[in-house]
PDB file of N, H, CA, C and O in Angstrom:
ATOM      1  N   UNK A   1     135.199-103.515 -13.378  1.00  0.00           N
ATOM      2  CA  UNK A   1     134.732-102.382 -12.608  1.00  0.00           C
ATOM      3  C   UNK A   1     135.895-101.401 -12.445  1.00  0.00           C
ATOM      4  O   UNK A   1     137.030-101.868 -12.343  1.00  0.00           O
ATOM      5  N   UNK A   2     135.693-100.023 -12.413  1.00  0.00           N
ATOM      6  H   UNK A   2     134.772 -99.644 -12.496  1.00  0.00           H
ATOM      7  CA  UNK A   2     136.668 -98.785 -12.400  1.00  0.00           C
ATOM      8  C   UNK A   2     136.879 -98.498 -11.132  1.00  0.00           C
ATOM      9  O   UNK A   2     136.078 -97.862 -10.447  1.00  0.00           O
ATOM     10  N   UNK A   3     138.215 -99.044 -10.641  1.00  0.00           N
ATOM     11  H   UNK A   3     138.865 -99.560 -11.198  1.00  0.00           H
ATOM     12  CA  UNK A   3     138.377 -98.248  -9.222  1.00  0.00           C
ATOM     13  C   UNK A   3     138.083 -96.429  -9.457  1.00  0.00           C
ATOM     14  O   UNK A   3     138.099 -95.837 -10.536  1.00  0.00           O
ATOM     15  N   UNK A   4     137.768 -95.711  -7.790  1.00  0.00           N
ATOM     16  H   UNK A   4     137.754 -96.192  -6.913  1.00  0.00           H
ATOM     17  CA  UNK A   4     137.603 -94.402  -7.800  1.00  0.00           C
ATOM     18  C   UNK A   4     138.825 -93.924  -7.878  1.00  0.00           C
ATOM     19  O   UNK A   4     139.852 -94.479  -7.485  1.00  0.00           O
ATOM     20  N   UNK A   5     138.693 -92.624  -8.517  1.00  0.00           N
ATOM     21  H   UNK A   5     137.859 -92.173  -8.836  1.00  0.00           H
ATOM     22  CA  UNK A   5     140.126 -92.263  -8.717  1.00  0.00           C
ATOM     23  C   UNK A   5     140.869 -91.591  -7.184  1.00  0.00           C
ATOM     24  O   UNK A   5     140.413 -91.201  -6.109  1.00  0.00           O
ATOM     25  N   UNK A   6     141.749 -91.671  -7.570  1.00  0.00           N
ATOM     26  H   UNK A   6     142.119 -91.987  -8.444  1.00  0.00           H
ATOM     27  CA  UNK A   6     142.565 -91.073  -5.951  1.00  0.00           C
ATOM     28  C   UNK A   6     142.435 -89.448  -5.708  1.00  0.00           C
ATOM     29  O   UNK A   6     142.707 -88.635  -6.591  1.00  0.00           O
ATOM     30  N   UNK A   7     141.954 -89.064  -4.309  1.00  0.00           N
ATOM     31  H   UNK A   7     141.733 -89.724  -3.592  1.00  0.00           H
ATOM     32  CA  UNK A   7     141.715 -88.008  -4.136  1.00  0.00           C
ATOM     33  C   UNK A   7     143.345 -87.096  -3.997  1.00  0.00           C
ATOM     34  O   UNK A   7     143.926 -87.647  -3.062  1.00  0.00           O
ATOM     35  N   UNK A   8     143.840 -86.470  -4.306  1.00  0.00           N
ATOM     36  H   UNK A   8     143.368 -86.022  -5.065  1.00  0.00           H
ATOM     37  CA  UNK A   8     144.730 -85.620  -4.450  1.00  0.00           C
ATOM     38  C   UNK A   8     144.481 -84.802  -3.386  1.00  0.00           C
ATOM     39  O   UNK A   8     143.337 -84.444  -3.108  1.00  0.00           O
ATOM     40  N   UNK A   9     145.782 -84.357  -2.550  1.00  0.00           N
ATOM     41  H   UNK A   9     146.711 -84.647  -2.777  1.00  0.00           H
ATOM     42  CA  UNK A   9     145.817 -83.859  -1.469  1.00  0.00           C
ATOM     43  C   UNK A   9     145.360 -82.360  -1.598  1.00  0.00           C
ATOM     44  O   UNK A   9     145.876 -81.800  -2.565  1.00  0.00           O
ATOM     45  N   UNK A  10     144.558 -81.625  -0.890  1.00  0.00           N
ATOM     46  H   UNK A  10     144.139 -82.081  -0.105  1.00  0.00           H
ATOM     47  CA  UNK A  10     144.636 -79.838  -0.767  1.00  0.00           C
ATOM     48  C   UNK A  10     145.864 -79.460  -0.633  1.00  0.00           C
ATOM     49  O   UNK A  10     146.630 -79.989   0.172  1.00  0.00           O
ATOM     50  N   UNK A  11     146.204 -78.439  -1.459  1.00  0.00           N
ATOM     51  H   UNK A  11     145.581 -78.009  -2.113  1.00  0.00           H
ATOM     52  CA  UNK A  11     147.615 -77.742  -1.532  1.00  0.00           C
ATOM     53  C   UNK A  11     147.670 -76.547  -0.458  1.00  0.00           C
ATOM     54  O   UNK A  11     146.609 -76.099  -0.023  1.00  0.00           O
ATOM     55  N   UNK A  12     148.640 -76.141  -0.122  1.00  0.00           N
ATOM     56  H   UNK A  12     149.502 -76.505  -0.475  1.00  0.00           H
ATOM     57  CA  UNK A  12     149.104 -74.885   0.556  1.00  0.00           C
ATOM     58  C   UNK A  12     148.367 -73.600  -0.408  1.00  0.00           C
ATOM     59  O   UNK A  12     147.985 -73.717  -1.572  1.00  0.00           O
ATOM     60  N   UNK A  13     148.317 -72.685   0.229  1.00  0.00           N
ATOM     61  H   UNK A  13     148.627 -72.589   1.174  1.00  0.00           H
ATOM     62  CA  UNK A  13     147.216 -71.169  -0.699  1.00  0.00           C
ATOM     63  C   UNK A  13     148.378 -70.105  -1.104  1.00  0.00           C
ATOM     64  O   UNK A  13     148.392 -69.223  -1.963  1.00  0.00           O
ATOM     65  N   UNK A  14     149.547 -70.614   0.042  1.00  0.00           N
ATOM     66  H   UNK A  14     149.536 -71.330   0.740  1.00  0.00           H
ATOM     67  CA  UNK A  14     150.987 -70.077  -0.355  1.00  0.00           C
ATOM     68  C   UNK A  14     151.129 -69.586  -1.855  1.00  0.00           C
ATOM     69  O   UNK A  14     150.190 -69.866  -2.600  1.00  0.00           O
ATOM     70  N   UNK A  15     152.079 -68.964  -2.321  1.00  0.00           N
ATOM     71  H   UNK A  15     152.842 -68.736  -1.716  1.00  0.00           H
ATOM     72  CA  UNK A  15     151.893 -68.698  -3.875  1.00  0.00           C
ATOM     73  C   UNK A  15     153.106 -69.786  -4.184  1.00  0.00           C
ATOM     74  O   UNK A  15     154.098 -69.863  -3.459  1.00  0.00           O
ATOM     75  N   UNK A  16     152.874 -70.722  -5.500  1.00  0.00           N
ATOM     76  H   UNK A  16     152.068 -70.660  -6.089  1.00  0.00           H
ATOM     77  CA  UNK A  16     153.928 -71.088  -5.956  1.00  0.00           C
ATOM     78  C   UNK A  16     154.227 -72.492  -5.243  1.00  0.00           C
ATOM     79  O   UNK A  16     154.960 -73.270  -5.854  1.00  0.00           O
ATOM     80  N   UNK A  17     153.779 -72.827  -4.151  1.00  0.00           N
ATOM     81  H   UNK A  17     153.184 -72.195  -3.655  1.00  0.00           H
ATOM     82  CA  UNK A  17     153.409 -74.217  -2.779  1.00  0.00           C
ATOM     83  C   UNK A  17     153.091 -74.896  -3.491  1.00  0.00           C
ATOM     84  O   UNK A  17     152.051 -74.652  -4.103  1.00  0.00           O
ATOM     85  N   UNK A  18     153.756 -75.963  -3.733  1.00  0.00           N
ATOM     86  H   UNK A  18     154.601 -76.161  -3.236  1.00  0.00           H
ATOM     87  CA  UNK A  18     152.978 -77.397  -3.720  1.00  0.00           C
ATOM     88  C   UNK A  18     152.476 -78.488  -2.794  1.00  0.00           C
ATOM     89  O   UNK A  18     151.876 -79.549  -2.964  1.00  0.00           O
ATOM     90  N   UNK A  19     152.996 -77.757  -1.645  1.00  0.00           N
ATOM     91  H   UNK A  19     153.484 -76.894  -1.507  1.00  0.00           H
ATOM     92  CA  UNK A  19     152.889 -78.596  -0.067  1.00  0.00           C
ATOM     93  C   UNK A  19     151.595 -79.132   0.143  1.00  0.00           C
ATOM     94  O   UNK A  19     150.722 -78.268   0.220  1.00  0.00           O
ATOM     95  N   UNK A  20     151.327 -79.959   0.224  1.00  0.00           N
ATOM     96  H   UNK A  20     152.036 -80.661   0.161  1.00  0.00           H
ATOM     97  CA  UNK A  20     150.102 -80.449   1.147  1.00  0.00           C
ATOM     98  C   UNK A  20     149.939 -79.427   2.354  1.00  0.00           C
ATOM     99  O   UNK A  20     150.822 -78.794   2.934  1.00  0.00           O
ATOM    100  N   UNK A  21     148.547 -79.440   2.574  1.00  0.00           N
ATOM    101  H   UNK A  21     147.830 -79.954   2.103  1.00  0.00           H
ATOM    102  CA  UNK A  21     147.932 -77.964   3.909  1.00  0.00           C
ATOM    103  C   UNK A  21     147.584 -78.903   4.807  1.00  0.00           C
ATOM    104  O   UNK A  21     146.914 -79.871   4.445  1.00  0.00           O
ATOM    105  N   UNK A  22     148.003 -78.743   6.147  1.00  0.00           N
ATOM    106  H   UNK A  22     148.547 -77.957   6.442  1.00  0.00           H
ATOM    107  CA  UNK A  22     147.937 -78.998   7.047  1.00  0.00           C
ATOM    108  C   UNK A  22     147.721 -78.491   7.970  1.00  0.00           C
ATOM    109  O   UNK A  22     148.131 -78.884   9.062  1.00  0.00           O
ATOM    110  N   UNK A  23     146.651 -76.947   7.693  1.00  0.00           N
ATOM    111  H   UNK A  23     146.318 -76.628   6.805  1.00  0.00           H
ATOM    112  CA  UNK A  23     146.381 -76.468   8.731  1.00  0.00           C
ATOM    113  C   UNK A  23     145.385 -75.521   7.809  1.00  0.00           C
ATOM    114  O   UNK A  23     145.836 -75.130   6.732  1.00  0.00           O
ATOM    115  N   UNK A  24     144.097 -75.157   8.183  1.00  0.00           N
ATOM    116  H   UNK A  24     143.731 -75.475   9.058  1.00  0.00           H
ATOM    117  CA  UNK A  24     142.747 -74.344   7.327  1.00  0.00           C
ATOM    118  C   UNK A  24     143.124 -72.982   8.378  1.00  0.00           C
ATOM    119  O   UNK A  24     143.403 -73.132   9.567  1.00  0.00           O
ATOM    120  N   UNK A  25     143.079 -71.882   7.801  1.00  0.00           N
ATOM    121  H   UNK A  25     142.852 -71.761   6.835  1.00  0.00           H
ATOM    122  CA  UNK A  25     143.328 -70.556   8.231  1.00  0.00           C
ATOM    123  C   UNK A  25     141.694 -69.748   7.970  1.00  0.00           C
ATOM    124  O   UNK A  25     141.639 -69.162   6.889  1.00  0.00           O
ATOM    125  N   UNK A  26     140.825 -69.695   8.553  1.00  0.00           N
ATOM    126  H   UNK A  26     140.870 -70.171   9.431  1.00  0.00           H
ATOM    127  CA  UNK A  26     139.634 -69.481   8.534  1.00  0.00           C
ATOM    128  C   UNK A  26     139.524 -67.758   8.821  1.00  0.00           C
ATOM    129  O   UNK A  26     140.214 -67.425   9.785  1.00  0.00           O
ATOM    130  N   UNK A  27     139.015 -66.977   8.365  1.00  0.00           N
ATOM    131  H   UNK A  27     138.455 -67.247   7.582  1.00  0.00           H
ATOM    132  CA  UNK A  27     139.337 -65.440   7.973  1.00  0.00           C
ATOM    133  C   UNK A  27     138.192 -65.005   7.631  1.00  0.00           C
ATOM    134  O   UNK A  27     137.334 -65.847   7.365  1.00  0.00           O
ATOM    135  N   UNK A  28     137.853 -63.556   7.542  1.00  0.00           N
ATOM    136  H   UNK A  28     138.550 -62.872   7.759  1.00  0.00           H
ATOM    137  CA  UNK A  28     137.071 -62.648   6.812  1.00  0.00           C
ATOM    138  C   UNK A  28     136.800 -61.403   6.492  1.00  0.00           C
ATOM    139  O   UNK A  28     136.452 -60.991   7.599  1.00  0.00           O
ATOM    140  N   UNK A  29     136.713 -60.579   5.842  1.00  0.00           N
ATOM    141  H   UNK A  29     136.995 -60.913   4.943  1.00  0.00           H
ATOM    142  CA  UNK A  29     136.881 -59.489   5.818  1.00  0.00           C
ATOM    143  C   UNK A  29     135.421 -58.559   6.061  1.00  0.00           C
ATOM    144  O   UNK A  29     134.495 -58.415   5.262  1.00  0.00           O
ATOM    145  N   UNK A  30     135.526 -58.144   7.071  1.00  0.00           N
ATOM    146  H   UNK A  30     136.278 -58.260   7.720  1.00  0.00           H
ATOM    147  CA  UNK A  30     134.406 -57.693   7.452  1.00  0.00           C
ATOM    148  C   UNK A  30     133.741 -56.514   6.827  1.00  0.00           C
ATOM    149  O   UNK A  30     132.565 -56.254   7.079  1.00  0.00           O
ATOM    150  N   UNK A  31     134.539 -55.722   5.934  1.00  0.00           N
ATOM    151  H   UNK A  31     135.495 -55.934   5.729  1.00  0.00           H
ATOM    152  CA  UNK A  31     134.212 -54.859   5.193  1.00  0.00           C
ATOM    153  C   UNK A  31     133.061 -55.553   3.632  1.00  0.00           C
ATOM    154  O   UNK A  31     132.186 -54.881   3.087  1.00  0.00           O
ATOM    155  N   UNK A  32     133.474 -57.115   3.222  1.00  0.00           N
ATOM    156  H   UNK A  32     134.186 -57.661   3.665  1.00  0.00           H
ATOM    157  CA  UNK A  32     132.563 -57.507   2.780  1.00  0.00           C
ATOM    158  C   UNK A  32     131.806 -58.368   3.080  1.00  0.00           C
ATOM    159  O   UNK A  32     130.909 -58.606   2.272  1.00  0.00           O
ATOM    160  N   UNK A  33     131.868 -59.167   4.348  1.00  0.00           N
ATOM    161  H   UNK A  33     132.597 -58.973   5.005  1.00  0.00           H
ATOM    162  CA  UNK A  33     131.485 -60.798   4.507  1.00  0.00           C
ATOM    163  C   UNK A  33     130.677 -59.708   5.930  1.00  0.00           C
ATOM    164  O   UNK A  33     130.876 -58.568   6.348  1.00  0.00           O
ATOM    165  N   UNK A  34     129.349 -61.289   6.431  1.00  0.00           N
ATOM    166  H   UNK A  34     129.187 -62.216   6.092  1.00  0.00           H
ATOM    167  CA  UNK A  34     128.992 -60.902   7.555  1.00  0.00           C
ATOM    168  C   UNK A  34     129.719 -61.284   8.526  1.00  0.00           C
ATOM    169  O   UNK A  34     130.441 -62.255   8.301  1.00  0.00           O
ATOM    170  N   UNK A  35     129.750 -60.865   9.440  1.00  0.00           N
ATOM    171  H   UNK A  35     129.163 -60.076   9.623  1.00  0.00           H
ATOM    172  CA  UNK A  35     130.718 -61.698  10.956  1.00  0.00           C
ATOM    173  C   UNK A  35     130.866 -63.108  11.206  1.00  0.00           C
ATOM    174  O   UNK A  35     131.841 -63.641  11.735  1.00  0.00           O
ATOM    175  N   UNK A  36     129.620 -63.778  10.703  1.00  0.00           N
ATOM    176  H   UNK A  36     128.828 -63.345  10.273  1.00  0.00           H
ATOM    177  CA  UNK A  36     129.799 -65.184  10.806  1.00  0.00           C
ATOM    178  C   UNK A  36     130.427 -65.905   9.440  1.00  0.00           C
ATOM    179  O   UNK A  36     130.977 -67.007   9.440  1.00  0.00           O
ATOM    180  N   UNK A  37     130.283 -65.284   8.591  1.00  0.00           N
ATOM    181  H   UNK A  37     129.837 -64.390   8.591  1.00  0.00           H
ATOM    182  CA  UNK A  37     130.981 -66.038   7.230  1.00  0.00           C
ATOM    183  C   UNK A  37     132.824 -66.181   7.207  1.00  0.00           C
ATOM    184  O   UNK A  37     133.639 -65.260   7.236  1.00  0.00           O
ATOM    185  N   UNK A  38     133.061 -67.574   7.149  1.00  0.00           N
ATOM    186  H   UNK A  38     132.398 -68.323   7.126  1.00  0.00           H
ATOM    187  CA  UNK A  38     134.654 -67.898   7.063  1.00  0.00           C
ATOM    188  C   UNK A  38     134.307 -68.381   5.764  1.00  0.00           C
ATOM    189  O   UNK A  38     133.369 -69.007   5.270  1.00  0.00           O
ATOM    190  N   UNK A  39     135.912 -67.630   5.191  1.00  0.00           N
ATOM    191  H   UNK A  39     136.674 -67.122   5.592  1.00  0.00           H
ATOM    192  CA  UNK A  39     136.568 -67.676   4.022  1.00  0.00           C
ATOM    193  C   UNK A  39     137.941 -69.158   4.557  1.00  0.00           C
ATOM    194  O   UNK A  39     138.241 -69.345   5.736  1.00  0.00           O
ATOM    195  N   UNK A  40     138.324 -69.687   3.807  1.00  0.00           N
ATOM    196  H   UNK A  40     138.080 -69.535   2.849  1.00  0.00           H
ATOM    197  CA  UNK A  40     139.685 -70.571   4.224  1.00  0.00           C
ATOM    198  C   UNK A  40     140.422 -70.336   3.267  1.00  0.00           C
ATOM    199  O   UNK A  40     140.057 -70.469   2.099  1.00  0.00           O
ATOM    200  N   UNK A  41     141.504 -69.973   3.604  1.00  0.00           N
ATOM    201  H   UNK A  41     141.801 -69.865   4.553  1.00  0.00           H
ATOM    202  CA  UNK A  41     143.284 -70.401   3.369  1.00  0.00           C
ATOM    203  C   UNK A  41     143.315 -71.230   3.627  1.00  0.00           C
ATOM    204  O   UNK A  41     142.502 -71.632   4.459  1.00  0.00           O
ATOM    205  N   UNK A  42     144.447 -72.209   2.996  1.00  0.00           N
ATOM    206  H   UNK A  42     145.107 -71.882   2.319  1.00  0.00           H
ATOM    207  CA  UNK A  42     145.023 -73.701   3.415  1.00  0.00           C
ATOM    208  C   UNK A  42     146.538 -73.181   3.828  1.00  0.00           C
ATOM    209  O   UNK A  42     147.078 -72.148   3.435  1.00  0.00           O
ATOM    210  N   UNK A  43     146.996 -74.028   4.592  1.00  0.00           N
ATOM    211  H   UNK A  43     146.557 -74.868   4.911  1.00  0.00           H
ATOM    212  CA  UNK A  43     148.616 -73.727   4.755  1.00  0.00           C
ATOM    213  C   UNK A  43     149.764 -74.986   5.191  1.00  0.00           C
ATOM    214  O   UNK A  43     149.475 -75.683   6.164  1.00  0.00           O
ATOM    215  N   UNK A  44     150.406 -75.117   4.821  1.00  0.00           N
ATOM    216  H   UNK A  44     150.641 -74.551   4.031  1.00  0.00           H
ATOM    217  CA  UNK A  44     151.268 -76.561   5.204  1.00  0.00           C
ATOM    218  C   UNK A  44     152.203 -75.355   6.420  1.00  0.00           C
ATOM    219  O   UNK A  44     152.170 -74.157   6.702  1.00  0.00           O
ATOM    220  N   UNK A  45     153.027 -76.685   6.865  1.00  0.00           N
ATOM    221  H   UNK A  45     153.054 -77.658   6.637  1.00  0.00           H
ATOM    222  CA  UNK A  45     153.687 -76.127   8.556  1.00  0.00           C
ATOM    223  C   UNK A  45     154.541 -74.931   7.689  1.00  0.00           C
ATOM    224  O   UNK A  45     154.569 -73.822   8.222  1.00  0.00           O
ATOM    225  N   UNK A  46     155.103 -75.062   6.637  1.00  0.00           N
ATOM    226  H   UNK A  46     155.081 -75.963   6.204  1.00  0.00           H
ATOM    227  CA  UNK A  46     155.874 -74.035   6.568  1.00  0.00           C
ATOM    228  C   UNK A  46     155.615 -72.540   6.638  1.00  0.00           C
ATOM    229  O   UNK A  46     156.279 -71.645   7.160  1.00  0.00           O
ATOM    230  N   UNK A  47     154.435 -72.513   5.950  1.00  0.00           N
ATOM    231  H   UNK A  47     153.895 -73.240   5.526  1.00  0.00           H
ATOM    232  CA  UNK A  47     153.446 -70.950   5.917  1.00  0.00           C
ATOM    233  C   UNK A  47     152.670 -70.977   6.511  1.00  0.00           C
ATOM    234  O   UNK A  47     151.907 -70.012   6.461  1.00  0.00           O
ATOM    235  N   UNK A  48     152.380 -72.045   7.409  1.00  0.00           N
ATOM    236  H   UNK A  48     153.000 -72.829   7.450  1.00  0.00           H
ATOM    237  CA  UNK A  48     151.331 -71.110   8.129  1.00  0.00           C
ATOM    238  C   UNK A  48     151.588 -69.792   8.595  1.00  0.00           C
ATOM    239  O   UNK A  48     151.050 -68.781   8.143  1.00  0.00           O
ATOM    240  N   UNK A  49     152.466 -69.831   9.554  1.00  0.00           N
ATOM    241  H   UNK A  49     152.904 -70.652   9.921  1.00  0.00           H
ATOM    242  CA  UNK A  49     152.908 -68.393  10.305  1.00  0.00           C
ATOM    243  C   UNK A  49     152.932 -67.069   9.221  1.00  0.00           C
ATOM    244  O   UNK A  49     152.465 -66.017   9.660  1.00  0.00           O
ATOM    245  N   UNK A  50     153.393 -67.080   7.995  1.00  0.00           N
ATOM    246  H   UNK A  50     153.772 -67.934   7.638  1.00  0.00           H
ATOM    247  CA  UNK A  50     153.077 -65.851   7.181  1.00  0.00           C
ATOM    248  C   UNK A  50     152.037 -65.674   6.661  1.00  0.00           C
ATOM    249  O   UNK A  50     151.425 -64.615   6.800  1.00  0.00           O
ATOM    250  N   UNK A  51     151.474 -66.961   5.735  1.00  0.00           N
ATOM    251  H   UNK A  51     151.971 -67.821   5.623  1.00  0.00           H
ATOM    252  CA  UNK A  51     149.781 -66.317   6.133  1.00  0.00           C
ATOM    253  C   UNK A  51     149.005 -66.091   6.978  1.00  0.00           C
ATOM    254  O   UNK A  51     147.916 -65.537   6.828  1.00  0.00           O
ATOM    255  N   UNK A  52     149.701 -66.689   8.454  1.00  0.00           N
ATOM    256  H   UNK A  52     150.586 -67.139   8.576  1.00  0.00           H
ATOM    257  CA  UNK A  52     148.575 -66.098   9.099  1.00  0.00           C
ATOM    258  C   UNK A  52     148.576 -64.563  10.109  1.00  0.00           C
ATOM    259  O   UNK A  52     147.819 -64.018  10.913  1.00  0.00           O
ATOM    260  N   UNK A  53     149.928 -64.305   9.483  1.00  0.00           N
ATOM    261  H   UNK A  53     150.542 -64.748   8.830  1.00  0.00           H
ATOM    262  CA  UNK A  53     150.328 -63.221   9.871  1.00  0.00           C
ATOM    263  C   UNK A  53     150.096 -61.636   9.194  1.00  0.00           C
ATOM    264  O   UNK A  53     150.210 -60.455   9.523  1.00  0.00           O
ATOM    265  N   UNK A  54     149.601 -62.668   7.755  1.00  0.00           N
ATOM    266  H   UNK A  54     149.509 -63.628   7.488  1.00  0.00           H
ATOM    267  CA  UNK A  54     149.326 -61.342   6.370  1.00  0.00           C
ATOM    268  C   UNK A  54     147.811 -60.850   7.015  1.00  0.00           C
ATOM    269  O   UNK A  54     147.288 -59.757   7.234  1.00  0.00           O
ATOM    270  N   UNK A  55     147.347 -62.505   7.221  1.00  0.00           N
ATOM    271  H   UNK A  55     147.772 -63.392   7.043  1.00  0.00           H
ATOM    272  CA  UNK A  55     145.376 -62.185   7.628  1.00  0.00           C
ATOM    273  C   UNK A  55     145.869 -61.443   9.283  1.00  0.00           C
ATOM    274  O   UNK A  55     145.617 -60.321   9.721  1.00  0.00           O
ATOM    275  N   UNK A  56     146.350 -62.152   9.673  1.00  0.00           N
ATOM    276  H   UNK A  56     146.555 -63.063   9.317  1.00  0.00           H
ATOM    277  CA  UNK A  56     146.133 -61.147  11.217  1.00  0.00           C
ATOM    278  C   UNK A  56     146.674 -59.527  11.289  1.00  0.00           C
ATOM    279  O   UNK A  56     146.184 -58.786  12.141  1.00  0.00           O
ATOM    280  N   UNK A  57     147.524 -59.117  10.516  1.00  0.00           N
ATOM    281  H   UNK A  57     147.922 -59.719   9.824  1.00  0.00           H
ATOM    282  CA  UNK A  57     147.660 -57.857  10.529  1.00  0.00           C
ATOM    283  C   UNK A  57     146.298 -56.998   9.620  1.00  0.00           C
ATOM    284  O   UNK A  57     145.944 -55.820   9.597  1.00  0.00           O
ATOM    285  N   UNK A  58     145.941 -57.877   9.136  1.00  0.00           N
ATOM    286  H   UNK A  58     146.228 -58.835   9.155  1.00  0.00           H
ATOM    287  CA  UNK A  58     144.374 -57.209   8.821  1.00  0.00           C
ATOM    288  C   UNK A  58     143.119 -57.060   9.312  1.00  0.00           C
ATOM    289  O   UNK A  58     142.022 -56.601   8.991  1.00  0.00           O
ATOM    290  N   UNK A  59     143.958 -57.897  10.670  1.00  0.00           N
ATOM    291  H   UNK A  59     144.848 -58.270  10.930  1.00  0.00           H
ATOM    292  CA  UNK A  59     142.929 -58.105  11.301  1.00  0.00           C
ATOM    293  C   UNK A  59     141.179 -59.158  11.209  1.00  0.00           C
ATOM    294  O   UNK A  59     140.146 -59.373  11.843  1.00  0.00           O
ATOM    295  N   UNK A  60     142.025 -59.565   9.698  1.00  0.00           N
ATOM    296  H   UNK A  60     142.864 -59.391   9.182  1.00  0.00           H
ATOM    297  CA  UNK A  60     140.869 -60.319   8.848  1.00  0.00           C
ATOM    298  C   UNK A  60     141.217 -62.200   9.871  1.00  0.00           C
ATOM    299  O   UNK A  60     140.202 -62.731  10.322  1.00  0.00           O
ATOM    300  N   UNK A  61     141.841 -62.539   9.974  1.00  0.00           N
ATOM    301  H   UNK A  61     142.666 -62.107   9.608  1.00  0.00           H
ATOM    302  CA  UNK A  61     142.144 -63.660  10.771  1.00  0.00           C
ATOM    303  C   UNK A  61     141.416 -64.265  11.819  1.00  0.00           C
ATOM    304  O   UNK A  61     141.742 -63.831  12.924  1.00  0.00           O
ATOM    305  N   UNK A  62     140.429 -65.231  11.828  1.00  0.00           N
ATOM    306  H   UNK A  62     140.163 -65.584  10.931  1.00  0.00           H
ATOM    307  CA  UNK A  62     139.140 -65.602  13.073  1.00  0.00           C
ATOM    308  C   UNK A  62     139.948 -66.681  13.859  1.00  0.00           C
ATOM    309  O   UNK A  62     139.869 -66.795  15.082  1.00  0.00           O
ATOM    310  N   UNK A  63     140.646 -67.377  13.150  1.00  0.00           N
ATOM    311  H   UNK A  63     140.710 -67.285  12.156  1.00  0.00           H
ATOM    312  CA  UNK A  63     140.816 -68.781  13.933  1.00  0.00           C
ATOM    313  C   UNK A  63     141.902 -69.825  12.612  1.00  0.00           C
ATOM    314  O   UNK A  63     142.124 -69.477  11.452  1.00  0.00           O
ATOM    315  N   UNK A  64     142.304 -70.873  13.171  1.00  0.00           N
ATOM    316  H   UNK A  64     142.123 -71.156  14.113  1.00  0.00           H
ATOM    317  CA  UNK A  64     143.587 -71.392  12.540  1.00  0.00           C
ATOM    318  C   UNK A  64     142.943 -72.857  12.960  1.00  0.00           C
ATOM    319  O   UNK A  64     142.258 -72.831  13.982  1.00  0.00           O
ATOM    320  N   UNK A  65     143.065 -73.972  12.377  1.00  0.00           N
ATOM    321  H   UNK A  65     143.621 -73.993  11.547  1.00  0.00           H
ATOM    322  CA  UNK A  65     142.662 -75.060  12.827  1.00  0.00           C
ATOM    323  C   UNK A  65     143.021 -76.184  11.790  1.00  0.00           C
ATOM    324  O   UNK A  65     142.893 -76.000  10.579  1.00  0.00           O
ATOM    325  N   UNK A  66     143.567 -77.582  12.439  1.00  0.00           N
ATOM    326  H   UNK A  66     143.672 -77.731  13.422  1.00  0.00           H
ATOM    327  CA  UNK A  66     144.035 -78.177  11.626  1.00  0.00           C
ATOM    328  C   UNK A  66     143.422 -79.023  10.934  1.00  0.00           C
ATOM    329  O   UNK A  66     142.665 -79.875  11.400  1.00  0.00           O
ATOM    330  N   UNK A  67     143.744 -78.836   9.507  1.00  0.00           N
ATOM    331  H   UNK A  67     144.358 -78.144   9.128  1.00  0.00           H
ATOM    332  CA  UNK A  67     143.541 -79.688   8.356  1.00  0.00           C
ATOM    333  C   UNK A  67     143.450 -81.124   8.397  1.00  0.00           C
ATOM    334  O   UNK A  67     144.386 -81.846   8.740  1.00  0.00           O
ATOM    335  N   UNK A  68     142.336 -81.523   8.051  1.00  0.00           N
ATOM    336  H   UNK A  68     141.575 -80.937   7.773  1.00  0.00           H
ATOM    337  CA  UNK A  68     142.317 -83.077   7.921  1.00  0.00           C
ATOM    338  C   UNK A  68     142.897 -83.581   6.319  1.00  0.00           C
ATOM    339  O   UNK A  68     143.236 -82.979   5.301  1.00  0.00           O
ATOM    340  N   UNK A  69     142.804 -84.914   6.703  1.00  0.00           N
ATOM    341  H   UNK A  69     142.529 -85.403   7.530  1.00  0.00           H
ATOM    342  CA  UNK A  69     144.095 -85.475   5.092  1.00  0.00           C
ATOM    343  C   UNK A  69     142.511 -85.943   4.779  1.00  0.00           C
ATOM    344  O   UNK A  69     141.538 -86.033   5.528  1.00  0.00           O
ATOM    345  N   UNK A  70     142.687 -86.212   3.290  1.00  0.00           N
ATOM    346  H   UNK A  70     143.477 -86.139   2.682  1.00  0.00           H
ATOM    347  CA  UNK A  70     141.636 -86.653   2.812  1.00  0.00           C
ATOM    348  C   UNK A  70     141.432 -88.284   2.800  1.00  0.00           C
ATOM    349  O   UNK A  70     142.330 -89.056   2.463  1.00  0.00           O
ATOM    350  N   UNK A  71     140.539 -88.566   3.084  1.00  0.00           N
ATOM    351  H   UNK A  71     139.809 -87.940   3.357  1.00  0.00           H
ATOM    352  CA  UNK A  71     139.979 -90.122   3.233  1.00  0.00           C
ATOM    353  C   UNK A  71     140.355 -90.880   1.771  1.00  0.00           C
ATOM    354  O   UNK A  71     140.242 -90.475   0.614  1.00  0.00           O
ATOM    355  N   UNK A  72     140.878 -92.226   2.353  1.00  0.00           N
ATOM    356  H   UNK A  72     140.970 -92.555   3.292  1.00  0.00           H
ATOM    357  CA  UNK A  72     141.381 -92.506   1.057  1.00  0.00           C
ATOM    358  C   UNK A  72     142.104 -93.705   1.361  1.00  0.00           C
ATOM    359  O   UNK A  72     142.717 -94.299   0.474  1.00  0.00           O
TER     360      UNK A  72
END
């Protein structure tokens, strides 16, 4: 019998990150999405604060909430 293969961690949305995300950055741009639709960024501790600083100066930024690890 074939064990399941191993789930591989979500990466950071950072450019160039290989970090594991440890925190979902939930966003939208209201110019195309409706008010209730979240988009996610992922972000490990290091970026969060600049991505969520790129989405909040856009004002596109709803809420920040932390990332679960994947079951496994």
């Amino acid at each position: 019998m074939r064990e399941p293969a191993a789930t591989a961690p979500d990466v950071c949305s950072a450019k160039g990150c290989p970090a594991p995300a440890t925190w979902a950055l939930l966003w939208n741009n209201p110019a195309l999405h409706t008010p209730e639709r979240r988009k996610v960024w992922l972000a490990c501790d290091e970026h969060r604060s600049s991505l969520s600083d790129f989405l909040g100066a856009r004002s596109f930024l709803k809420d920040v909430e932390p990332h679960p690890e994947p079951a496994g």
